[in-house]
SEDO-275972 format. One line per field, with one value per atom (N, C-alpha, C): residue number from 1; atom name; x, y, z. Coordinates in steps of 0.001 Angstrom, whole numbers, plus 500000, padded with zeros to 6 digits. Layout:
N
i	NUM	...
at	CA	...
X	X	...
Y	Y	...
Z	Z	...
! end
This chain:
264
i	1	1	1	2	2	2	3	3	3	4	4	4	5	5	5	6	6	6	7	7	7	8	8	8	9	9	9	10	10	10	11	11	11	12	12	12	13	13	13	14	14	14	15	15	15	16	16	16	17	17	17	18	18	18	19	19	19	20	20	20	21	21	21	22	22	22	23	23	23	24	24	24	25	25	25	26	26	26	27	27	27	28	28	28	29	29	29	30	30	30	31	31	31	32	32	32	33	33	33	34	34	34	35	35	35	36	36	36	37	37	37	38	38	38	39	39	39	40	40	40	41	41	41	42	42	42	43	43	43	44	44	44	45	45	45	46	46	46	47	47	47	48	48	48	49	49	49	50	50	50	51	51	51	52	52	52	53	53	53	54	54	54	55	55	55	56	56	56	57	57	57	58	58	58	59	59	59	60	60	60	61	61	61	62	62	62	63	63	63	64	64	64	65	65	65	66	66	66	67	67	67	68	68	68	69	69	69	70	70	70	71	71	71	72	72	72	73	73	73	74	74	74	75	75	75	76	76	76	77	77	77	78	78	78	79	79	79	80	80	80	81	81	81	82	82	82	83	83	83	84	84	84	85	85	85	86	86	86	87	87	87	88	88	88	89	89	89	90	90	90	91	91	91	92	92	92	93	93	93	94	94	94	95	95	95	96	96	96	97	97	97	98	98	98	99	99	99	100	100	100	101	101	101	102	102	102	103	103	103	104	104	104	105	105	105	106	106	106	107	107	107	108	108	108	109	109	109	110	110	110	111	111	111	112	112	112	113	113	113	114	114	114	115	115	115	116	116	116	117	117	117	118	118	118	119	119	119	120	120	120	121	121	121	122	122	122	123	123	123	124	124	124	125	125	125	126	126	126	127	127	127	128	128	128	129	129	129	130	130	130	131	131	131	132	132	132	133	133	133	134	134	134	135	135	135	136	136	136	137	137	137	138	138	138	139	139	139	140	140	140	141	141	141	142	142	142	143	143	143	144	144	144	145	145	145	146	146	146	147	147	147	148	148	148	149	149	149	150	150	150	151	151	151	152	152	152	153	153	153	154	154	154	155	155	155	156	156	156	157	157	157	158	158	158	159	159	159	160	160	160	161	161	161	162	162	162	163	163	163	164	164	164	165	165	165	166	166	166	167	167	167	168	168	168	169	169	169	170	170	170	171	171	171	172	172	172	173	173	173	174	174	174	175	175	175	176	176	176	177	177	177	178	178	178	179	179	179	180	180	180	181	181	181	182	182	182	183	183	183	184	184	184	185	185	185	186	186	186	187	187	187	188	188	188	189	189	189	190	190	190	191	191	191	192	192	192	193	193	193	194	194	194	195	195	195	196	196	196	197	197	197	198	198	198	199	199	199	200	200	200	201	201	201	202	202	202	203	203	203	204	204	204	205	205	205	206	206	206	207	207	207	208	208	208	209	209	209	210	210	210	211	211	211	212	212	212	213	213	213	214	214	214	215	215	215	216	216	216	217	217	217	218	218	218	219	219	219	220	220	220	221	221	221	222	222	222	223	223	223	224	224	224	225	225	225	226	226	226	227	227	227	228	228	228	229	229	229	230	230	230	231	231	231	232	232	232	233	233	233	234	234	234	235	235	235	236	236	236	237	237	237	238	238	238	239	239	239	240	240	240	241	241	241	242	242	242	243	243	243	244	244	244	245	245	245	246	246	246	247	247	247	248	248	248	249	249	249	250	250	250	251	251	251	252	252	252	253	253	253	254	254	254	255	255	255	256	256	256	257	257	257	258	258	258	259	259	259	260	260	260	261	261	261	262	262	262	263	263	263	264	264	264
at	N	CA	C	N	CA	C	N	CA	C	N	CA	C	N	CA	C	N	CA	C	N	CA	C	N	CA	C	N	CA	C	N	CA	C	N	CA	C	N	CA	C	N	CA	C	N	CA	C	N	CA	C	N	CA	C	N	CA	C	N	CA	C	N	CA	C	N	CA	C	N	CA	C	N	CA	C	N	CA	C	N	CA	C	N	CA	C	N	CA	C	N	CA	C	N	CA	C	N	CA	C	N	CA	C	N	CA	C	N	CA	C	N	CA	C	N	CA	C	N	CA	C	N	CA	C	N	CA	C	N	CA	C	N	CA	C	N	CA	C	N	CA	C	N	CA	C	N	CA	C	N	CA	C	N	CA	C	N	CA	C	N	CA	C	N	CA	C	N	CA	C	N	CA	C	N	CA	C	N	CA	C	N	CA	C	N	CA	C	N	CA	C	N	CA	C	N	CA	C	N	CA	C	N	CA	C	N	CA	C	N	CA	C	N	CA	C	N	CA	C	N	CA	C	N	CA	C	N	CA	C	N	CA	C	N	CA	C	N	CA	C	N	CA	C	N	CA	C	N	CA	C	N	CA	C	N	CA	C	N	CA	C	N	CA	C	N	CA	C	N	CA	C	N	CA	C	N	CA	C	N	CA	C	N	CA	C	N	CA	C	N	CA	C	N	CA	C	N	CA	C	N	CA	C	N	CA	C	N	CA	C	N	CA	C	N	CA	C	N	CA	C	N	CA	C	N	CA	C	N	CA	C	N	CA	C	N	CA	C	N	CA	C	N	CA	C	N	CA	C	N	CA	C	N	CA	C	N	CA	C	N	CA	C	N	CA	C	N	CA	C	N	CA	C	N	CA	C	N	CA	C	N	CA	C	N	CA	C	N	CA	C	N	CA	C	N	CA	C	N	CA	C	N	CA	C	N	CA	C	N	CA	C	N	CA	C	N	CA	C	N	CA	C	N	CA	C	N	CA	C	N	CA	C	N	CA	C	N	CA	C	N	CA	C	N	CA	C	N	CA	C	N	CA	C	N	CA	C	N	CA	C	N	CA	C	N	CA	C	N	CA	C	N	CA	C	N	CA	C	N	CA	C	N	CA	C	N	CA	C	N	CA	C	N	CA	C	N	CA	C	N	CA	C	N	CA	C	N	CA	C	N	CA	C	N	CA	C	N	CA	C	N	CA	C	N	CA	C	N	CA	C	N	CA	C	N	CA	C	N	CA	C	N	CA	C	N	CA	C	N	CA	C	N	CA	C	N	CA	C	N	CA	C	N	CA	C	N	CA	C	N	CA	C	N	CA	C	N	CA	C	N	CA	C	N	CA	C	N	CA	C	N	CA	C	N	CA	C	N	CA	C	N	CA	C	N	CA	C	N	CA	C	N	CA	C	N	CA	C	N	CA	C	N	CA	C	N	CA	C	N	CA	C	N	CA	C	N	CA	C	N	CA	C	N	CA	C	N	CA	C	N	CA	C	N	CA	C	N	CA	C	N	CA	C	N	CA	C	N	CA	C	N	CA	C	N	CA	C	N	CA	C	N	CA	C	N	CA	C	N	CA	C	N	CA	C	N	CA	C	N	CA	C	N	CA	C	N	CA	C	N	CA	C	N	CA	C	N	CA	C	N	CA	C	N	CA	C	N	CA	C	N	CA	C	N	CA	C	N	CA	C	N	CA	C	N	CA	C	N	CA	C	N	CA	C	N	CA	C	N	CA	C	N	CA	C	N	CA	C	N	CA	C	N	CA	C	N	CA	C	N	CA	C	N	CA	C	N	CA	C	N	CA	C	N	CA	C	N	CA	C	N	CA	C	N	CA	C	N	CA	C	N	CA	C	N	CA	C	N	CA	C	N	CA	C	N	CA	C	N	CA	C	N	CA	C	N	CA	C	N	CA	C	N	CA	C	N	CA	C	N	CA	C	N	CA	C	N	CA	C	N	CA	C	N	CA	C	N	CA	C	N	CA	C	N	CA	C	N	CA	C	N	CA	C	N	CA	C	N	CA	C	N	CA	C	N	CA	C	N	CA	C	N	CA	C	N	CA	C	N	CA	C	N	CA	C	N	CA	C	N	CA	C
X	499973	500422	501536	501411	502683	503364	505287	506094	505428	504870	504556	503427	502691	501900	502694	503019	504684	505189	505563	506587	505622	504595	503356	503244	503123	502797	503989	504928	505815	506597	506382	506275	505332	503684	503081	503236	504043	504541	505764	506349	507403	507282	506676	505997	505268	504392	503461	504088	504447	504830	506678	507066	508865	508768	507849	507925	508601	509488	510216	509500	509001	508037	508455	509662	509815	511187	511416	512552	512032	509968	510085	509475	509701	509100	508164	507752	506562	505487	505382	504731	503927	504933	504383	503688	503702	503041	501653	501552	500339	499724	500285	499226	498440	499494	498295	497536	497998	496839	495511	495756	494918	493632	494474	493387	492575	493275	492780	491248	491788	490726	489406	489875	488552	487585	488278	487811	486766	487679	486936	486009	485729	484902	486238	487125	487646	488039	487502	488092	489796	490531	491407	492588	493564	495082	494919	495112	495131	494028	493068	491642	491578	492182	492727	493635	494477	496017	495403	494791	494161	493171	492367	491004	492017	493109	493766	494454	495406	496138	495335	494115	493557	492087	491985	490449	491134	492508	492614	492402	491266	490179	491414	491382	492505	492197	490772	490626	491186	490868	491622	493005	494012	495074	495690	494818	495444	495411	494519	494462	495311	495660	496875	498349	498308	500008	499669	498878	498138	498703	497952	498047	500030	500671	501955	502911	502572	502999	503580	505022	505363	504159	503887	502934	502902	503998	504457	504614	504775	505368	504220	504927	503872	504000	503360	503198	504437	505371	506467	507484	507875	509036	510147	511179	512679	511804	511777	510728	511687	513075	513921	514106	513508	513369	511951	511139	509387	510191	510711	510745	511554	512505	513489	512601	511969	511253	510066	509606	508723	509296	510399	510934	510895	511655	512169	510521	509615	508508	507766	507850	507227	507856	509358	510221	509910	509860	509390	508088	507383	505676	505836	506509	506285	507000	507692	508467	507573	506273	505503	506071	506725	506876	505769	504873	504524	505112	504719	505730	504695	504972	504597	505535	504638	505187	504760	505563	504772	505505	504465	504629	504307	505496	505349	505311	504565	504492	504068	502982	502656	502222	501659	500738	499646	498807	497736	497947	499225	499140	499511	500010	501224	501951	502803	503796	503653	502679	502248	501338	500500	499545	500631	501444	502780	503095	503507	503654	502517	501643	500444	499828	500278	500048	500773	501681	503133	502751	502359	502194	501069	500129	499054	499207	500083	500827	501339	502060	502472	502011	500649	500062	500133	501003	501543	499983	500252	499527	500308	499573	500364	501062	501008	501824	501239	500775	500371	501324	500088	500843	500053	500636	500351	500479	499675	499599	499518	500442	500238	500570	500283	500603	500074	501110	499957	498840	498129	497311	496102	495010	493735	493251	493177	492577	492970	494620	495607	494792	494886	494901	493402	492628	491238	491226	491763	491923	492341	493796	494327	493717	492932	491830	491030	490479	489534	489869	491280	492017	491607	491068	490542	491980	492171	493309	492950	493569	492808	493609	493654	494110	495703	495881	497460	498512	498033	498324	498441	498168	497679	498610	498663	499514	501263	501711	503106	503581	503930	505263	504748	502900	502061	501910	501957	501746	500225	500230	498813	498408	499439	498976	498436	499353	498829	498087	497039	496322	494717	494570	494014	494066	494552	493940	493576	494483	494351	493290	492702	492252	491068	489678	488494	487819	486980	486762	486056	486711	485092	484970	484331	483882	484408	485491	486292	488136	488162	489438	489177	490209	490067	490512	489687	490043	490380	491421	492004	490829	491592	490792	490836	489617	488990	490048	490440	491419	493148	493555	494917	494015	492974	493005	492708	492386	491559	493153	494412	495652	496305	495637	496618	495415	496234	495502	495658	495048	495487	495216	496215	496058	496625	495923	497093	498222	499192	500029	501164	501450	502746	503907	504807	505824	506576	506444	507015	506162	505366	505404	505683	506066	506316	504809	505367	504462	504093	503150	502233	500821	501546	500179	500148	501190	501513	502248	503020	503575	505052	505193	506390	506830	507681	507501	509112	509009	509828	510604	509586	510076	509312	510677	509638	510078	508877	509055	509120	510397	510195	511009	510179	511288	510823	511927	511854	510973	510985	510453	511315	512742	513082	513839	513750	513802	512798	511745	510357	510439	511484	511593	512820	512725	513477	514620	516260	517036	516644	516131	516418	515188	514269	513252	513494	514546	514806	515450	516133	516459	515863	514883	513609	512941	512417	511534	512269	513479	514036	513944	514079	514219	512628	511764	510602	510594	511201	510698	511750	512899	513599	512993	512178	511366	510184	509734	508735	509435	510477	511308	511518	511256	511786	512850	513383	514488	514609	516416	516855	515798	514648	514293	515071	514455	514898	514236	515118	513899	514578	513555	514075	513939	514705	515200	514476	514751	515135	516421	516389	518107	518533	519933	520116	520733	519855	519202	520422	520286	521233	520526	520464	520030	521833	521627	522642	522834	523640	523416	522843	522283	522004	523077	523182	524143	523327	523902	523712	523403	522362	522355	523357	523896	524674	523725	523347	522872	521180	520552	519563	519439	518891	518467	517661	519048	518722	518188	518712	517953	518547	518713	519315	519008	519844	519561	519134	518505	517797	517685	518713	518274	517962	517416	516940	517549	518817	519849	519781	519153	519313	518199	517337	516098	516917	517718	517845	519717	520261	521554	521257	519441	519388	519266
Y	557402	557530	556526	556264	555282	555675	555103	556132	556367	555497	555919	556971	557596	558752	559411	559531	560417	561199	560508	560318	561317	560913	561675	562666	562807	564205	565390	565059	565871	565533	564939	565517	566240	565995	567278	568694	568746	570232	570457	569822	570457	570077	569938	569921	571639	571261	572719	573826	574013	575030	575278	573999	574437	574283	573287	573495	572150	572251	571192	570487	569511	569166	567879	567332	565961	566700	567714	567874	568512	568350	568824	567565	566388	565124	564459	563122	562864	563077	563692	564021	565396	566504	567471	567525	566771	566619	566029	564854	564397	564649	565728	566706	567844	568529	569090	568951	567695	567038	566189	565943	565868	566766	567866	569160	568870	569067	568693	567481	566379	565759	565455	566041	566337	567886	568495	569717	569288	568444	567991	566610	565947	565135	563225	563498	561890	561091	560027	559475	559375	559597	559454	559781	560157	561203	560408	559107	557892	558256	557944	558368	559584	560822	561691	562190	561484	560976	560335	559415	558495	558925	560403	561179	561902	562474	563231	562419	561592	560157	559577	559177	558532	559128	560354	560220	562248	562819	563781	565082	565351	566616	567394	568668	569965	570263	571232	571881	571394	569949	569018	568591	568700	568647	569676	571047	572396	572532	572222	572388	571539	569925	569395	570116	570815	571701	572922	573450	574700	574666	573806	573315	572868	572404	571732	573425	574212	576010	576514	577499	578105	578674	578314	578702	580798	581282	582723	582946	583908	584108	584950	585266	586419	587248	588220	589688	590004	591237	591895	590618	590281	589033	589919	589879	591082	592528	592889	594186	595572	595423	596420	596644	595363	595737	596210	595793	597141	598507	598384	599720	600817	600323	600926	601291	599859	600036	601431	601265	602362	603727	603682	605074	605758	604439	604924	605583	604321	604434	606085	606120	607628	608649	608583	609444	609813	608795	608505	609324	608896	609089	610725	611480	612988	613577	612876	614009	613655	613004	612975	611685	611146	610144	608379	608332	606706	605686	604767	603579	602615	601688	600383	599085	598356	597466	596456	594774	593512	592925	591866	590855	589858	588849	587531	586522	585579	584085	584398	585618	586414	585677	584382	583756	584230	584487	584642	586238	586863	588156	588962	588636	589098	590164	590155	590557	592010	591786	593285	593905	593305	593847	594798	593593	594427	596073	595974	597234	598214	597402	598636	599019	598267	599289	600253	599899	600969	602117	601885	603421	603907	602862	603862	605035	604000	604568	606290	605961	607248	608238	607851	608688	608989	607869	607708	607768	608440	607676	607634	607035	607188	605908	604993	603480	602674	602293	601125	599882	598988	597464	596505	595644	594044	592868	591910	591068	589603	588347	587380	586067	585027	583742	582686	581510	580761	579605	579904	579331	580513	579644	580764	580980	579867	580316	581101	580820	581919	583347	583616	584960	585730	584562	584781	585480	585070	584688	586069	586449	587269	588792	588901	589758	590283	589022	589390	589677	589838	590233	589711	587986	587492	586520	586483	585559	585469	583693	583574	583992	583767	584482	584388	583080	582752	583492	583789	584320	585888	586586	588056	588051	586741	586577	586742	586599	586613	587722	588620	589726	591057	590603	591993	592576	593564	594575	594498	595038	594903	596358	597489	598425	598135	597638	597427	596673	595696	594926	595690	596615	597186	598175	598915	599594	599208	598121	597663	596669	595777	595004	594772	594154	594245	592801	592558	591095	590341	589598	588253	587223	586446	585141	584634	583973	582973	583416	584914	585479	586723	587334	589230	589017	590416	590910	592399	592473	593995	594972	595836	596929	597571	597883	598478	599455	600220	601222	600828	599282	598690	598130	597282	596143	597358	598273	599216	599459	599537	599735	598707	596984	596077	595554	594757	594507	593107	592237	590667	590343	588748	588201	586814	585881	584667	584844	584531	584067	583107	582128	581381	581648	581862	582627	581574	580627	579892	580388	581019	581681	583273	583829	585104	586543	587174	588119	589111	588010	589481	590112	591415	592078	592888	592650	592826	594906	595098	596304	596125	597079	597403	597750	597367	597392	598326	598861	599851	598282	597867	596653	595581	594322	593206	592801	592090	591209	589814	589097	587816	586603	587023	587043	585216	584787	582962	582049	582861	581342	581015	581108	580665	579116	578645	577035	575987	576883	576493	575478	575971	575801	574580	574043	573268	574257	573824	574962	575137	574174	574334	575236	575686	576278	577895	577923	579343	580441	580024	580901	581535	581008	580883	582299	581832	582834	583737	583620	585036	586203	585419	586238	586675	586168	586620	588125	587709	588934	589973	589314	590664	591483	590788	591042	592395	592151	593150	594376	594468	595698	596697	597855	598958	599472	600728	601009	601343	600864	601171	600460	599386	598530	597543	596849	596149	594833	593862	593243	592190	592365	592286	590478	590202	588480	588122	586938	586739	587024	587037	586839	585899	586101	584894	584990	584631	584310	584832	584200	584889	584685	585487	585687	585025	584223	584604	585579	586266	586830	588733	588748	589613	590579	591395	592619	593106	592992	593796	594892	595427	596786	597389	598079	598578	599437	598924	599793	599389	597945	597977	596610	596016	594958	594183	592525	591351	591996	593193	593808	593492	593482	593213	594039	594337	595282	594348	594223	593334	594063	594073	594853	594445	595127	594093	593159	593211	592383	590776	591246	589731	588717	589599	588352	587615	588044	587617	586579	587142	586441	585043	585550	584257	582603
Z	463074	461683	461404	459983	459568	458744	458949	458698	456769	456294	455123	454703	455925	456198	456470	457029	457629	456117	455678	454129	453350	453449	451891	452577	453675	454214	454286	454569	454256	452616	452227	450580	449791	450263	450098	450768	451797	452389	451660	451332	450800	449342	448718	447134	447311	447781	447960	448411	449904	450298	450796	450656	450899	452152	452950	454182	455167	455947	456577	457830	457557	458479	459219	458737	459255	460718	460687	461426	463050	462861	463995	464916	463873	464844	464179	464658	464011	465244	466508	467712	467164	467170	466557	465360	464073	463044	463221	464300	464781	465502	465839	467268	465990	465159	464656	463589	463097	462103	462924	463965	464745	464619	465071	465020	464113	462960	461164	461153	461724	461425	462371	463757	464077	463737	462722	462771	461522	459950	459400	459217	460785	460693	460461	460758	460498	461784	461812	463035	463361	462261	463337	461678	462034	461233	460291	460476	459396	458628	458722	457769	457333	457813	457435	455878	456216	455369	454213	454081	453120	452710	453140	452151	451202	451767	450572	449519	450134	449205	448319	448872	447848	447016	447672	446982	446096	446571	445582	446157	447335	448059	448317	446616	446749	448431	448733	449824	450951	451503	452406	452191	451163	451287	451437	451159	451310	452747	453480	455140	455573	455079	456291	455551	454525	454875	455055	455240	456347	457651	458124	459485	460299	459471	459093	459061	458996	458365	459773	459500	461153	461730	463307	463823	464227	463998	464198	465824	466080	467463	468291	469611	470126	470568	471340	471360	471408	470863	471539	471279	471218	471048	470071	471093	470972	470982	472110	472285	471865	471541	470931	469738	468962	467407	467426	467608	467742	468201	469438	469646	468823	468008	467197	465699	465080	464161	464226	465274	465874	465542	465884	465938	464747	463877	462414	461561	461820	461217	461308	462675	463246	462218	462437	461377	460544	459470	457922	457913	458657	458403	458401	459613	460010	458861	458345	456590	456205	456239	454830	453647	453923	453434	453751	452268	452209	453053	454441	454322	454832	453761	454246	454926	455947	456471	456069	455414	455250	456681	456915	458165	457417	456888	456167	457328	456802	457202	459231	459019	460523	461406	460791	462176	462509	463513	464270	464154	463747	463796	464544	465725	466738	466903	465864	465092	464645	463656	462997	463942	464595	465790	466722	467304	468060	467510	466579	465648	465727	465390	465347	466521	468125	469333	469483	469217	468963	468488	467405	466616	467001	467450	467884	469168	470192	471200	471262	469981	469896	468657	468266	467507	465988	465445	464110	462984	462194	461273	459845	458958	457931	457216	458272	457923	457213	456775	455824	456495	457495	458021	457203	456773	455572	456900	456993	457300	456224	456145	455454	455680	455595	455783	454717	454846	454100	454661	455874	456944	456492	455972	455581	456990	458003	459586	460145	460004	461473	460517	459287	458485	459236	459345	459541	460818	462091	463298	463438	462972	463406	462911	461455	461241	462276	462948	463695	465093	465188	467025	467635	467873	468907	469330	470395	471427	472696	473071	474296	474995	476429	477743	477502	477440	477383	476457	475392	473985	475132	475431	475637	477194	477713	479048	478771	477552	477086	476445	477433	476674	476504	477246	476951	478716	478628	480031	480182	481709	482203	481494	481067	480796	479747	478535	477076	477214	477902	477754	478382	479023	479488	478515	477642	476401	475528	475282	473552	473500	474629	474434	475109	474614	475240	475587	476484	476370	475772	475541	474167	475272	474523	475179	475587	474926	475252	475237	475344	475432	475339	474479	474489	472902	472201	471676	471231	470294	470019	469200	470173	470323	468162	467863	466743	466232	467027	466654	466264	466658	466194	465186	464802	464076	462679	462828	461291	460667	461397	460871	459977	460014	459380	458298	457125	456000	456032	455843	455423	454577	454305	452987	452982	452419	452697	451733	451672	450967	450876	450120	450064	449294	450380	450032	449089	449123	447541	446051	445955	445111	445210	443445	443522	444034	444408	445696	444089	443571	442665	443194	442913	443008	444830	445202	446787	446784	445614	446152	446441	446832	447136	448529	449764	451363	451570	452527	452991	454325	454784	455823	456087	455601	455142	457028	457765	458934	458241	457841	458144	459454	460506	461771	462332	462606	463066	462379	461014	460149	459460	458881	458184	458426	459601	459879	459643	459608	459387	457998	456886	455700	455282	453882	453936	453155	453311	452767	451278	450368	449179	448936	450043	449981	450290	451272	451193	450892	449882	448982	448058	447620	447054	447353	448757	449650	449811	450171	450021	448921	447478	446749	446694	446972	446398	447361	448965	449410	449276	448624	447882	447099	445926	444826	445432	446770	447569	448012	448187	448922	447445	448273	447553	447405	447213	447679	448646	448877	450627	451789	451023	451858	452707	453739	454534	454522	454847	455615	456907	457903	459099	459446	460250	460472	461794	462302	463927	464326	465296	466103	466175	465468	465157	464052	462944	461973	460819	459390	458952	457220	456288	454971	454313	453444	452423	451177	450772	450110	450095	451495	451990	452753	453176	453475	454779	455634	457025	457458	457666	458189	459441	459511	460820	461579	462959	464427	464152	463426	463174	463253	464097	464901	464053	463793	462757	461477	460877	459620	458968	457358	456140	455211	454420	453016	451870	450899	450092	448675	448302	447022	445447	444957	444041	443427	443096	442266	443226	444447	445047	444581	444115	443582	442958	441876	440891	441594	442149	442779	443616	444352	445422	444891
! end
């Protein structure tokens, strides 16, 4: 690629989706546009770069800032916020109380999957889990609980892998009874979340570097805009919301209340 492919490409990610793409290299950008153009037939990133530049193809420019999108994390990653979330969730559910969970910008699906062995674990029902990104494949992917070996080798037990999970072809996938618990959907969190509801706990955990700053304030408010009352929504470690208010004894959480849509 040339730095003037370079340039268009991360001005269409961050035109489109608010997404910071020049800060993770130009190595990483060409490894997975790579992907991109042998998946759609181009010899090579360059010929790639120049079907969207010059000839316009929405669908093909929507896939190289697809592709360009945080890749999400995997199984269990900070295994004390699942387990705490778990708890609370169980709680909620046994008063008889509605709660839904969103998992923004989820990836392959990890995340909310994580969650939903959990509860299956301990017999929950009642939760309503959201899955979303703005990658139509990962959304696809992670629908269908298929991951290869490596994916299923990180952070997961031989126990949990031996219930939850059965074998496919070319990896394992989750077991019928986690995947009937989560809902998907793509979405880009640079736009406002219509038509989504209202979430008791938003997951938006280690994407927000993913983004350029003038992009996330933005995203924040939208997923302020999703929380209900006395909603949350939960971070990485780390990680820090402006504008947002801290939960006390509740791991990277934040209080989000509505006045912040409108403050962020």
């Amino acid at each position: 690629m040339t730095p003037k492919e370079r340039d268009f490409v991360a001005a269409q990610c961050a035109a489109r989706a608010g997404l910071d793409v020049e800060s993770g290299g130009a190595a990483v950008m060409e490894r997975r546009l790579a992907a991109v153009a042998r998946r759609e037939g181009y010899a090579s990133v360059s010929d790639l770069v120049r079907a969207v530049r010059d000839r316009g193809e929405e669908p093909l420019a929507q896939a190289v800032v697809e592709a360009m999108g945080p890749a999400g994390g995997g199984f269990f990653r900070d295994p004390e916020v699942f387990e705490t979330l778990a708890a609370e969730l169980q709680a909620r559910a046994a008063a008889g109380r509605p709660v839904r969970v969103w998992s923004a910008a989820c990836g392959a699906g990890q995340e909310i999957h994580s969650l939903a062995m959990l509860l299956e674990e301990r017999g929950v029902e009642g939760v309503a889990l959201f899955g979303s990104d703005l990658n139509s494949r990962l959304v696809a992917t992670a629908q269908a609980g298929l991951y290869n070996p490596l994916e299923v080798q990180q952070r997961l037990s031989a126990r949990r892998l031996v219930r939850h999970f059965e074998n496919a072809d070319d990896g394992f996938r989750l077991a019928a009874e986690v995947r009937r618990r989560v809902r998907w959907r793509p979405i880009n969190l640079m736009e406002p979340p219509v038509g989504v509801g209202a979430f008791d706990v938003i997951l938006f955990r280690y994407a927000l570097p993913a983004f350029l700053e003038s992009a996330q304030a933005r995203i924040l408010a939208h997923l302020a805009q999703a929380l209900g009352p006395g909603g949350r929504l939960v971070l990485g470690r780390g990680e820090r919301a402006p504008g947002l208010a801290a939960i006390a004894g509740a791991p990277c959480a934040f209080e989000a209340p509505a006045r912040v849509a409108q403050a962020a």
